[in-house]
N, C-alpha and C positions, 0 to 999 in steps of 0.2 A: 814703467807704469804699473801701478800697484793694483790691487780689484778690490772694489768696495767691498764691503760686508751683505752689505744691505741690497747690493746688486744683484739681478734675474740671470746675470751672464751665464755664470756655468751652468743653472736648470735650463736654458735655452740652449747652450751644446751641449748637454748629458741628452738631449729629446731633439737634437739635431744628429748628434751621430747613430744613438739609437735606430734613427727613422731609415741613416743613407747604411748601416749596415746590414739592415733589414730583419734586425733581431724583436724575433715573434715575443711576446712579454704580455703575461697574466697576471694581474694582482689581484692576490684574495686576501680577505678581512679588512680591504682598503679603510673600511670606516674607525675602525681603531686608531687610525691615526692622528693626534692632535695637533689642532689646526693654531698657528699663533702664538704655539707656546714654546718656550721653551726647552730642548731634546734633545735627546742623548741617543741616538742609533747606533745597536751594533747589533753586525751581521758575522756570519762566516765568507771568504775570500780566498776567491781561487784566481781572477781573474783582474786585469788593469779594467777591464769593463763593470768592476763592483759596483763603483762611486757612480760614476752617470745612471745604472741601473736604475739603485735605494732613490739617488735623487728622482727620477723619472715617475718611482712608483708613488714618492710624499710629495710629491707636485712642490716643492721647495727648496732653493739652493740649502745645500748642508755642506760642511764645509771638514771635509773629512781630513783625521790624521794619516799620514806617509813615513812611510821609513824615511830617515835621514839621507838613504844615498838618492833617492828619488827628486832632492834639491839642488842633487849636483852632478848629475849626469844631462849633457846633450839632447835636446831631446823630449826626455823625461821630464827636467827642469819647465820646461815652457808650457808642457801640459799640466802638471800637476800647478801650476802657474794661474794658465786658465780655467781650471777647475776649482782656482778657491782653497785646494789643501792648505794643510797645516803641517809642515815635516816637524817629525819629532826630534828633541835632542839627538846627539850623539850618544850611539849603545852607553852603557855604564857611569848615565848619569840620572841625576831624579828628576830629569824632565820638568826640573822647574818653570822654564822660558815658555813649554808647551804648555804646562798648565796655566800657567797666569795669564798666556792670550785664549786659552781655551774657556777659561770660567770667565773672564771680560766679555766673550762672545754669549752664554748663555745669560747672563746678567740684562743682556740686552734683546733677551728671547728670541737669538738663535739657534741654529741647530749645529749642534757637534756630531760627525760619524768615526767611530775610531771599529778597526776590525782586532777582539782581540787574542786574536790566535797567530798575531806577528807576523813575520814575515816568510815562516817558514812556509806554509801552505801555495805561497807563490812562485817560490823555488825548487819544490818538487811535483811532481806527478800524482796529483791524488782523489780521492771517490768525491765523487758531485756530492754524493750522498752521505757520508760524513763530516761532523765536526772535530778539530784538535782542543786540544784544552786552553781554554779561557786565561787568558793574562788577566789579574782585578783591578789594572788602573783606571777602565772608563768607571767602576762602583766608590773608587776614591774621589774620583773628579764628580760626580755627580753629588757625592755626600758631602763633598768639601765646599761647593761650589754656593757663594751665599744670593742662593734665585728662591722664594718663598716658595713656591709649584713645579718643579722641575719633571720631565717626564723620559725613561728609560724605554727605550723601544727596541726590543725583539724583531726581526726579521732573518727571515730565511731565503738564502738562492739556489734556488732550486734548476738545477740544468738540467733538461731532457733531452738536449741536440746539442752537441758541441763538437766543435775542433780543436786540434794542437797543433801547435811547430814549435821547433826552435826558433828562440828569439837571436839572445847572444852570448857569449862564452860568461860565466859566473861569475871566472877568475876577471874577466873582466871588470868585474863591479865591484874585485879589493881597492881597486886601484881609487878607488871614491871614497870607500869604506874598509878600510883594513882590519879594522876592531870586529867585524861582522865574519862570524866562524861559518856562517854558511854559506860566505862566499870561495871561503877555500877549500875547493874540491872541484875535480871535472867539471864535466859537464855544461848544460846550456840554461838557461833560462827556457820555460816554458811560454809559450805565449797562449794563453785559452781564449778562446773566439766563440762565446754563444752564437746559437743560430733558435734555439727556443728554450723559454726562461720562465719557470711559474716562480712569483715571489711572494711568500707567504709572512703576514702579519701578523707579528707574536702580541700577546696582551701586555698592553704598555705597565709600567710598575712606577709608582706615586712617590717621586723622591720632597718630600717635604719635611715644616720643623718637626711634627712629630715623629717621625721616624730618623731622624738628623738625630733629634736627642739620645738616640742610644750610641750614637757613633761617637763613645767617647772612653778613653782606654783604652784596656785589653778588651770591651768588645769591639769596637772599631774593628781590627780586622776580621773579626769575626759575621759580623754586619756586612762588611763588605764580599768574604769571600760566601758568605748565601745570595748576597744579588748575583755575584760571579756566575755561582753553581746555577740559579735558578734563571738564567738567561741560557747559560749554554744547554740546558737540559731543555727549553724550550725549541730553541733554535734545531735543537738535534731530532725532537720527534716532527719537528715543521717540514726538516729535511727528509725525513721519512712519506711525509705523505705525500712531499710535492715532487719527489724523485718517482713515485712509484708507478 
């Protein structure tokens, strides 16, 4: 059974498991949010509890991208299932299949969440309080994507009480993903468990035609990696405040 687009399901378990794991959650600049339209969220990502978060905080299914092995593990599979993801192609390719259901969804003013600082952040150990560097595909996807008002939303997860354990062995997750180099080495899978969460709302940035029209050429990526820069340099002093 497939999950509509259009369906409440997964903001109703993103704000049902929130509720049963009892994770305390503050949202500031909530009104920044736009309501109806169009969007493009990306956040930083430490935790499998990101996505219900962002969801919980824009009171709106969003329909976030997964690494590919996340579609084919036990488990894993059925949640990210239920939640509506989008797994990305396999490593070392152009993501074309993502893209093309990912801009058919904004066409029809949904919401896309992509985290992009990949996957590394979830397989190791790292500061609440910082961000890694930004991959630019959600800045290509929003520039490419033919929606008249598209809107790019900054947010920050800001943990001030959390847990860790080992999840499950890494090497374990070749076996899904063999192409993925940060599966081969020791160790476990982290599993991070908020227990209190302030999520802070970056100023959303106006992807339309006038700013579309310079995405062409050798600016194109230049267009794109200043949306990049200018998301993660928000996101990173958001985590400063809401860490402190």
């Amino acid at each position: 059974m497939t999950l509509s687009s259009s369906s409440n399901g997964p903001l109703n378990l993103s704000q049902g498991l929130l509720r049963l794991l009892g994770i305390q959650l503050d949202v500031q600049h909530g009104e920044r949010v736009p309501q109806d339209a169009s969007l493009v969220v990306v956040s930083n990502h430490r935790s499998l509890l990101d996505a219900p978060l962002l969801m919980a905080a824009v009171n709106r299914p969003v329909r976030f991208a997964c690494h590919h092995y996340m579609s084919q593990v036990p488990g894993l599979r059925e949640m990210v299932t239920a939640m509506g993801c989008l797994p990305l192609d396999q490593p070392g390719t152009r993501q074309g299949s993502f893209f093309s259901q990912a801009s058919h969804l904004l066409q029809a003013q949904e919401a896309i969440g992509i985290f992009p600082e990949g996957p590394a952040p979830m397989v190791r150990q790292t500061d609440p309080a910082r961000v890694g560097e930004f991959q630019r595909g959600f800045a290509h996807l929003a520039l490419r994507s033919p929606v008249p008002d598209l809107t790019i939303l900054p947010m920050a997860i800001a943990s001030t009480r959390e847990a860790s354990s080992p999840a499950f062995p890494l090497r374990l997750l070749s076996h899904f993903d063999p192409s993925e180099p940060l599966f081969d080495q020791p160790g476990w899978h982290p599993a991070v468990l908020y227990r209190q969460v302030n999520l802070l709302v970056g100023h959303p940035i106006r992807v339309n035609d006038r700013l579309r029209s310079h995405y062409r050429g050798r600016e194109a990526g230049k267009l794109a990696a200043e949306i990049t820069d200018c998301c993660q340099s928000e996101i990173a002093n958001l985590l400063r405040l809401g860490c402190a």
